[in-house]
C-alpha positions as CSV (number, residue, x, y, z in Angstrom):
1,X,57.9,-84.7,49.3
2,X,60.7,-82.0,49.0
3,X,62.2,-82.2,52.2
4,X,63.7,-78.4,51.8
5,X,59.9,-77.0,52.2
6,X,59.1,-75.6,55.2
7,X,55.3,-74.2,56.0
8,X,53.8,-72.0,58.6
9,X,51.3,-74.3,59.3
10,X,50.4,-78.4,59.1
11,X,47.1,-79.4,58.8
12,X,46.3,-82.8,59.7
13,X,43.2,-84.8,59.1
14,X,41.5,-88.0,57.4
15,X,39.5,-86.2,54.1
16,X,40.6,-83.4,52.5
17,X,39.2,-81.8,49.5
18,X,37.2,-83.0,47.0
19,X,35.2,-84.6,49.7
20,X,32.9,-82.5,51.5
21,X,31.7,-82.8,54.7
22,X,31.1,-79.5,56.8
23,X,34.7,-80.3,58.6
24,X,36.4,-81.2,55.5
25,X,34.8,-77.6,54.2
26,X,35.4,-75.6,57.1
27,X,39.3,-77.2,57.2
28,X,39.7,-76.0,53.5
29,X,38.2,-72.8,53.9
30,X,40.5,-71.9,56.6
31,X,43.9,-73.4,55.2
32,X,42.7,-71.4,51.8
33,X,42.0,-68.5,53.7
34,X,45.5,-68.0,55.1
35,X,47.1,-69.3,52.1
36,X,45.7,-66.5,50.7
37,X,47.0,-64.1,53.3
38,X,50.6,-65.4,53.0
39,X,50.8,-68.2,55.0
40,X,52.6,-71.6,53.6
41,X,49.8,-74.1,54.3
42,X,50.6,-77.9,53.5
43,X,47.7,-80.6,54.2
44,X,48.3,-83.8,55.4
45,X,45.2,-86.3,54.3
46,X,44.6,-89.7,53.4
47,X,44.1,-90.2,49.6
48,X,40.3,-91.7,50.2
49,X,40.5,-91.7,46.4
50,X,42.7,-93.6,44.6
51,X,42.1,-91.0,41.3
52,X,43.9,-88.1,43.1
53,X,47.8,-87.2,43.0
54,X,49.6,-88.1,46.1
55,X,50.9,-84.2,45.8
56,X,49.6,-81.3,44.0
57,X,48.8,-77.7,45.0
58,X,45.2,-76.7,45.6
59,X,44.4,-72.7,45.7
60,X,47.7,-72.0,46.9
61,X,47.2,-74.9,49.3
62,X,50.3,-78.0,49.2
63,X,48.0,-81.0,49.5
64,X,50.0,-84.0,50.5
65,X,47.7,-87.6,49.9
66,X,49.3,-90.7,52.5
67,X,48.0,-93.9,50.7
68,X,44.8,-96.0,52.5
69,X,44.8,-99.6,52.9
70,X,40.9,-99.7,53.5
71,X,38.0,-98.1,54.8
72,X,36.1,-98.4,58.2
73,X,32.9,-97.1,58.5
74,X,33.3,-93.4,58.6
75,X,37.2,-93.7,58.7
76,X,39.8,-94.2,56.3
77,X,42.6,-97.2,57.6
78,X,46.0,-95.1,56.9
79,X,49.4,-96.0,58.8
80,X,51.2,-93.7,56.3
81,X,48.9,-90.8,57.1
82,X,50.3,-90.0,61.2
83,X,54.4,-90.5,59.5
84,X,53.1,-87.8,57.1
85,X,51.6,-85.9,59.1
86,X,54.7,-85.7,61.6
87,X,57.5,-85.2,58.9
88,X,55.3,-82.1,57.7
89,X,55.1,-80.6,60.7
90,X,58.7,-81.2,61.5
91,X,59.3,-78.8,58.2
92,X,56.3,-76.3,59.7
93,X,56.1,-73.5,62.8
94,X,52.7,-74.6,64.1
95,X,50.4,-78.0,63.5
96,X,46.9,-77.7,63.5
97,X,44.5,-80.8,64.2
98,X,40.9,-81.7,62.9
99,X,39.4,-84.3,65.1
100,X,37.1,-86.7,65.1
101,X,40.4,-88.2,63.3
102,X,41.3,-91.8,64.0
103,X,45.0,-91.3,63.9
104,X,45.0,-88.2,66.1
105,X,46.5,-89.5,68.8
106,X,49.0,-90.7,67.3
107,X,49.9,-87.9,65.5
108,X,49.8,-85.9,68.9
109,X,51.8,-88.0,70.3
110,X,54.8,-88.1,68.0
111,X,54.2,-84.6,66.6
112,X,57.9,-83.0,66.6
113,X,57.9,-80.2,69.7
114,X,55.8,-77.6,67.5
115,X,53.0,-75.9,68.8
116,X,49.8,-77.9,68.4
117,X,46.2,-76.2,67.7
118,X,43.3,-78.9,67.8
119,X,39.9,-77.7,66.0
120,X,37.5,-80.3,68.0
121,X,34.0,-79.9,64.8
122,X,31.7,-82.8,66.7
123,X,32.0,-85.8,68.9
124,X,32.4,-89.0,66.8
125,X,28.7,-90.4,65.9
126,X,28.0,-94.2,64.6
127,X,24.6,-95.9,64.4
128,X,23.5,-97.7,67.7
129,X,25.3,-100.8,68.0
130,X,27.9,-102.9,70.3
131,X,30.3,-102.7,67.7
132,X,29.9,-98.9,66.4
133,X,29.9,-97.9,70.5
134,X,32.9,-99.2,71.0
135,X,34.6,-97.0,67.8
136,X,33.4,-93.8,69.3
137,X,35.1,-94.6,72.3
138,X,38.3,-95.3,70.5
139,X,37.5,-91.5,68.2
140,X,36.7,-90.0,71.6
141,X,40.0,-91.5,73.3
142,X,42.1,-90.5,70.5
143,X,40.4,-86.8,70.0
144,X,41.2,-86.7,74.0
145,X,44.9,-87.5,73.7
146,X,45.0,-84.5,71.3
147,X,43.2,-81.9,73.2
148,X,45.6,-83.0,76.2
149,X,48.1,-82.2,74.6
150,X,47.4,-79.0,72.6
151,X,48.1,-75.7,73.3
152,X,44.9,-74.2,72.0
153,X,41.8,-75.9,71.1
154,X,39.4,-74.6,68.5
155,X,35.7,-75.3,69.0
156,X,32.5,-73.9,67.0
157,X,30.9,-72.6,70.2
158,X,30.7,-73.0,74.2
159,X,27.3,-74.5,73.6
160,X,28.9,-77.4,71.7
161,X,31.7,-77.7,73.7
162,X,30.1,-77.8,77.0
163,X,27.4,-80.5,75.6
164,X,30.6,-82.6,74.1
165,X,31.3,-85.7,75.5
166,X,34.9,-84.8,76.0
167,X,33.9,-81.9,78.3
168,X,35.9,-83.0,81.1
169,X,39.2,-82.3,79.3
170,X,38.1,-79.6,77.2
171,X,37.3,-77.6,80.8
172,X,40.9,-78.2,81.7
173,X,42.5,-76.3,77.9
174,X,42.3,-73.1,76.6
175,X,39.2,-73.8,74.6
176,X,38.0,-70.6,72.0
177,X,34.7,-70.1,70.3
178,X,35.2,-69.7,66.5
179,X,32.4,-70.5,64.2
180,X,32.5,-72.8,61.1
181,X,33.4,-70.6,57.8
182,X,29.9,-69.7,56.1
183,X,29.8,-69.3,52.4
184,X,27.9,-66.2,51.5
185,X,25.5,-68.0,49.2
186,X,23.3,-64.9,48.0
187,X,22.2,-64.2,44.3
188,X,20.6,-67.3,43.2
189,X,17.9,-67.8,41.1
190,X,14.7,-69.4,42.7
191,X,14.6,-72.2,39.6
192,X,13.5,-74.9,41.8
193,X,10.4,-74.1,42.5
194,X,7.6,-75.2,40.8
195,X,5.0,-74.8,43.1
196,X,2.4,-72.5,44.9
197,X,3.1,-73.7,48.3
198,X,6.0,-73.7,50.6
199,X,9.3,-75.1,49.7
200,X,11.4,-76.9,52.3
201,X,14.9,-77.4,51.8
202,X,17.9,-80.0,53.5
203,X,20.9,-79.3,52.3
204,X,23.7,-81.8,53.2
205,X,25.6,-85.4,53.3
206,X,22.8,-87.8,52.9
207,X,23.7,-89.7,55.8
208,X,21.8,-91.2,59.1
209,X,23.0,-88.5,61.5
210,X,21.3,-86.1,59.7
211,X,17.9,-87.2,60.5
212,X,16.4,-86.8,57.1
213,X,13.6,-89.3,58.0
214,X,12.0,-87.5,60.4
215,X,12.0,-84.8,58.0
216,X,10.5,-86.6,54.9
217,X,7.5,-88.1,57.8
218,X,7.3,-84.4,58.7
219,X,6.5,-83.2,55.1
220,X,4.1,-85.6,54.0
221,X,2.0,-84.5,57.0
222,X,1.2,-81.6,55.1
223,X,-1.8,-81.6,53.0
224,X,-1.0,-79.3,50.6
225,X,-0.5,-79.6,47.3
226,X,1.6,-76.9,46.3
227,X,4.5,-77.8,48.8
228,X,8.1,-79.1,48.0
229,X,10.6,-80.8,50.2
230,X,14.3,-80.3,48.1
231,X,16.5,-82.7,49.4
232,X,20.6,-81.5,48.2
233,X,23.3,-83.5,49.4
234,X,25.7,-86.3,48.0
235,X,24.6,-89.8,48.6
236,X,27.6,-91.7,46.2
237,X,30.5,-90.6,48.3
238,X,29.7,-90.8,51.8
239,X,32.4,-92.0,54.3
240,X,30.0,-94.8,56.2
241,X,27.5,-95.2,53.7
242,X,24.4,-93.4,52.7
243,X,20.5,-94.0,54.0
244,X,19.1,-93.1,50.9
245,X,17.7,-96.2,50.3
246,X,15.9,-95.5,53.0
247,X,14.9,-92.2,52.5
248,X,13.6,-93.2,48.7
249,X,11.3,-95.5,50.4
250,X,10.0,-93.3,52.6
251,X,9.3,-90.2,50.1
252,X,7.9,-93.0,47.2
253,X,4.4,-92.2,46.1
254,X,4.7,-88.3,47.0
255,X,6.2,-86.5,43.7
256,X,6.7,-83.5,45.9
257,X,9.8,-84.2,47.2
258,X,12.8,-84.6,45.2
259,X,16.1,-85.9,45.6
260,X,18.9,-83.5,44.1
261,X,22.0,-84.9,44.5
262,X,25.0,-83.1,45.1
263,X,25.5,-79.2,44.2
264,X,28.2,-77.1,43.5
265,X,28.7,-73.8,43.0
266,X,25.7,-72.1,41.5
267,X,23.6,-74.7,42.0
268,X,23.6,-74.1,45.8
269,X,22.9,-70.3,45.1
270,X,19.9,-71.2,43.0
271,X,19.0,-74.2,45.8
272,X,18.4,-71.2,48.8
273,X,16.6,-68.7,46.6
274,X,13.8,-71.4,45.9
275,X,13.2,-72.4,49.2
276,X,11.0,-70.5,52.2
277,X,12.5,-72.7,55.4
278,X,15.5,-74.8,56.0
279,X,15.7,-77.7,57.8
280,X,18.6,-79.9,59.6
281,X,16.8,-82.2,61.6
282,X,20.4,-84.1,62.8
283,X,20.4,-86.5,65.2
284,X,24.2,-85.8,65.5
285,X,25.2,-82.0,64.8
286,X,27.4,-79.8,66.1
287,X,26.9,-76.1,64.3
288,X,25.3,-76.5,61.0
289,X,27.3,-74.8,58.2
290,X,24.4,-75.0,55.7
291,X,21.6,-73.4,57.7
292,X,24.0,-70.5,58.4
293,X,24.3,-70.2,55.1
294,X,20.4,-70.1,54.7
295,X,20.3,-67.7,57.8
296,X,22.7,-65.0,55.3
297,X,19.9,-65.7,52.6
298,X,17.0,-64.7,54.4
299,X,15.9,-68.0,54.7
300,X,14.7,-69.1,58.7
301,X,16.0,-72.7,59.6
302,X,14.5,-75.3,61.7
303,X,17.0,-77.6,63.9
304,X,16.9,-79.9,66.4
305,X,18.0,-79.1,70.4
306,X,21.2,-80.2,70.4
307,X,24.5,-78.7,71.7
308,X,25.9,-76.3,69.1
309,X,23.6,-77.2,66.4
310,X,21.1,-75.0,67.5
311,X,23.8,-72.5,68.2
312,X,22.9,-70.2,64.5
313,X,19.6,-70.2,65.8
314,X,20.2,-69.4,69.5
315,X,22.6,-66.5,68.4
316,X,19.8,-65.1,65.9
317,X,16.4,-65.9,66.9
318,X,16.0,-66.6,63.1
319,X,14.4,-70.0,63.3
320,X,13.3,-72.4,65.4
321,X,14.7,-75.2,67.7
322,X,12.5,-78.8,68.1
323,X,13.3,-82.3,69.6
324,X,15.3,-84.6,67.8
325,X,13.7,-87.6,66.0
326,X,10.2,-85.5,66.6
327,X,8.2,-85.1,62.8
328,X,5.2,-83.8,65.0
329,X,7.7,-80.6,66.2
330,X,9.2,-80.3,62.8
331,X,5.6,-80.0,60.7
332,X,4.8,-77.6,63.2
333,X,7.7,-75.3,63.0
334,X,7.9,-75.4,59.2
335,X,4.3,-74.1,59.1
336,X,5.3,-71.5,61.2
337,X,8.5,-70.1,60.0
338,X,7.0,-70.5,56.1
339,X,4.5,-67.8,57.4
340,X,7.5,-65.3,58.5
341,X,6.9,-62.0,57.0
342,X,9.5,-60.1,54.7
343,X,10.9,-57.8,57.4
344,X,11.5,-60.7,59.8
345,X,13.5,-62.7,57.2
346,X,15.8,-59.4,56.1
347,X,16.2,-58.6,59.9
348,X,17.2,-62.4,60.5
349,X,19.3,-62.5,57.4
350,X,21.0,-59.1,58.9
351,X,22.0,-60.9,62.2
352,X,23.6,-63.8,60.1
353,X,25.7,-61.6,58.1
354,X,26.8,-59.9,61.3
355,X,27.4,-63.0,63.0
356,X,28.8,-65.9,60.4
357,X,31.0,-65.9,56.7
358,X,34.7,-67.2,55.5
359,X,36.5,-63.7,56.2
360,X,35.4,-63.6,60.2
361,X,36.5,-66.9,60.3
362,X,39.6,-66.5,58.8
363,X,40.2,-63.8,61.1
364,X,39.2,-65.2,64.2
365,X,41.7,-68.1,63.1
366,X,44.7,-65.5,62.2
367,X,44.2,-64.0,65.6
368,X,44.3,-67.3,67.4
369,X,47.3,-68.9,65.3
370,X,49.3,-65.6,65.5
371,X,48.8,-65.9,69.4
372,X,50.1,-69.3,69.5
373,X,53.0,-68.5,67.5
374,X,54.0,-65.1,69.1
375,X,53.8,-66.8,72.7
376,X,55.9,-69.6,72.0
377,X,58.5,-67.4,70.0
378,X,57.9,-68.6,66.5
379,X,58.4,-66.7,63.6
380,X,55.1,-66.0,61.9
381,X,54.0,-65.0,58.4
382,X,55.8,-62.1,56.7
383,X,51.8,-61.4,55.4
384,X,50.9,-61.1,58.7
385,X,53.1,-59.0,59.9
386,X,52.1,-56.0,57.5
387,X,48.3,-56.2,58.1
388,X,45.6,-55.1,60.4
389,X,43.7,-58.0,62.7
């Protein structure tokens, strides 16, 4: 590190980009964002793979990579990463937080006397077990210690905040609705399909939370033949392990549902222009980047009733909201929404535009940083100063 850099702004948390994971996405979208804008953003991560450079400088983004000793479940084992994390933000005006993160608390607590900004994405979620229990304790008490002691805390909306296990000290902070960064993903090319009957589409990391299960038992309810269940999502790179094991099992015998793998790019364009509903039926979810991102394509999602995961639907009407764990519900509501007519998608898709993408985001995000800065004295961007918010 060159110890004459200073930054704006630190962000701290466990995976940084090339993983993705909707916080890792919604952390990169919003440090690129400003980096954009003129701020001097440097990210303080774990280096989760041994390939990448300790340093380099991602879309005007200074990535700094702390070395991990091993991983735990969904967490990366790091002492390096909360000294990193400290000494850059005793070079920057402002450090922002992304929690679940193991090491938050102690990166709150010996965070040099800079304002601190804490973006709580979900409550920390492991599969049932004595063991797994007692870690989201230790996330939740460590995400606590953080919100305690932040100035302003970051949240995706008051729904998920106020169903959030760490309610009780969010009600005591300055707590502001912002919602996750949403691609606009329009233009694709509907090369998926390759058949006469609805296509279903999950988009996402194949992992337990996300309830994919239900989903497949769901889909093979239905009797028609023309139907296709597109399952996108990485299953090779997932902190904690992937089901899909599990979920191959489940779908064998049924050459209507395929398994994708991860997409990029284009790929995801072409992935929402073949499909007619989108489904996230998460166990654990806390906003739902992807069926946003379906919502802005004209594509109606189905999602499961819980606290700010059914928020994109809530604010739009443009879907429909079942039980968790409940393939009964989901068949039901995919037969309905696949039946939506072509004025009903383009007004739902006009809601989504109105409501979700990257440059709100950004925006929301300027405002609140600016806020932070401007009441504590800091100096703030020279970029910021000479533009319109």
């Amino acid at each position: 590190m060159l110890l004459h850099e200073r930054f704006d702004v630190t962000v701290a948390l466990d995976y940084y980009a090339p993983y993705v994971s909707g916080l890792t996405e919604t952390a990169r979208l919003i440090a690129e964002g400003l980096a954009e804008r003129g701020w001097r953003i440097a990210v303080a991560c774990a280096r989760h793979d041994r390939s990448l450079p300790a340093r380099e400088e991602v879309n005007g983004v200074h990535v700094f990579r702390a070395p991990v000793l091993a991983s735990v479940r969904k967490g990366v084992l790091s002492p390096a990463l909360p000294r990193l994390a400290t000494r850059l933000a005793a070079r920057s005006s402002l450090l922002h937080l992304h929690v679940p993160m193991p090491e938050a608390a102690l990166v709150a607590a010996f965070a040099p006397p800079v304002p601190l900004v804490t973006t709580h994405h979900i409550d920390a979620f492991l599969p049932r077990g004595r063991i797994n229990s007692f870690g989201m304790r230790l996330a939740d008490a460590s995400a606590g210690v953080a919100i305690r002691r932040s100035t302003l805390v970051v949240v995706n909306s008051h729904d998920q905040a106020r169903g959030s296990r760490l309610w009780p000290v969010l009600a005591r902070k300055e707590v502001v609705p912002i919602p996750a960064p949403c691609a606009d993903r329009r233009g694709g090319n509907p090369s998926l399909r390759d058949g006469a009957g609805p296509h279903v589409g999950f988009l996402g990391r194949i992992a337990d939370e996300k309830g994919i299960e239900y989903l497949i038992k769901a889909f093979r309810s239905l009797a028609d033949p023309g139907a296709r269940l597109l399952i996108g999502g990485d299953y090779e790179n997932v902190a904690g392990g992937s089901n899909i094991g599990l979920l191959r099992a489940l779908a064998e015998g049924d050459d209507r549902i395929r398994f994708l793998g991860l997409l990029r790019g284009r790929q995801i364009r072409d992935f929402y222009a073949s499909i007619d509903v989108f489904a996230l039926p998460s166990i654990a979810e806390s906003f739902g980047i992807v069926q946003a991102e379906a919502m802005m394509c004209g594509v109606p999602s189905v999602t499961t009733d819980l606290p700010g995961g059914r928020y994109p639907v809530l604010a739009t009407g443009f879907g429909r909201i079942v039980p968790p764990r409940d393939p009964a519900a989901l068949v039901d509501a995919i037969r309905s929404l696949a039946g939506l007519s072509g004025q009903s998608r383009v007004d739902g898709q006009g809601k989504a535009l109105g409501l979700f993408g990257v440059e709100a985001c950004v925006d929301a995000y300027e405002r609140a940083l600016l806020g932070v800065l401007e009441n504590r004295g800091q100096a703030v961007p020279l970029g910021a100063l000479h533009r319109p918010l």
